[in-house]
N, C-alpha and C positions, 0 to 999 in steps of 0.2 A: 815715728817709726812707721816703715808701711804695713798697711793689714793685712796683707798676702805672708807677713813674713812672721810668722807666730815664735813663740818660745814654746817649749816642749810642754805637752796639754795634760805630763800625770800631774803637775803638782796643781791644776786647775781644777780638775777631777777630784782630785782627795780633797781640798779645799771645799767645794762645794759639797762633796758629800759629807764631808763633818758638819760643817754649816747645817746642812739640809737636818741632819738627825737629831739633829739639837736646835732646830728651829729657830736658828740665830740668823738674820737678816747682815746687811752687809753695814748697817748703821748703826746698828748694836754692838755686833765684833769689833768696830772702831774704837766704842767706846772704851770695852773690853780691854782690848790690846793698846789702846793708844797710836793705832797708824790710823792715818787720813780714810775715809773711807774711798775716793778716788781710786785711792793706789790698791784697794781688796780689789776693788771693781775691774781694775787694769788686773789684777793677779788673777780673777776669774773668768777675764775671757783672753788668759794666757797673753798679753798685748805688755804686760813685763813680770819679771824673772826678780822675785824676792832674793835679797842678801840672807846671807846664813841668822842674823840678831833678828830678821824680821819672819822668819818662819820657827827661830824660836820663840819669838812673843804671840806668833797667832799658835802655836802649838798650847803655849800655855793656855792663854785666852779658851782654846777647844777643849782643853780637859786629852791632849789626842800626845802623841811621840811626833817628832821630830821626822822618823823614819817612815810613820805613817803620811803624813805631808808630801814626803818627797815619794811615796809610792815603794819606800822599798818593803815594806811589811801590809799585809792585807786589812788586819783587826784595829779597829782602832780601841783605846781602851775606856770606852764609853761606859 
């Protein structure tokens, strides 16, 4: 994919900020949820665009909604 051509950067954003406030690294959430840690890595610097199963396993994994992921609610429920 070229780098000029990003996926849209809320669900990077909310990603990283649940990450961030739960001090979860991007080798742990892996463990956590079971996806590669490669593809968190591609998911936080927006470079690919998570299926719907895969942002419901990193939702669980975060303790966070679904909605929060995708940016449509502010709180997460931390």
């Amino acid at each position: 994919m070229d780098k000029s051509h990003r996926t849209d950067l809320t669900f990077s954003r909310q990603l990283e900020k649940a990450m961030t406030s739960r001090n979860i690294g991007a080798t742990k959430l892996s463990r956590m949820s079971g996806i590669q840690r490669s593809q968190i890595c591609k998911y936080l610097t927006a470079e690919m665009s998570p299926t719907a199963m895969t942002i419901r396993k990193l939702a669980i994994a975060l303790g966070v909604t679904s909605d929060f992921l995708l940016g449509l609610v502010k709180a997460d429920k931390q």
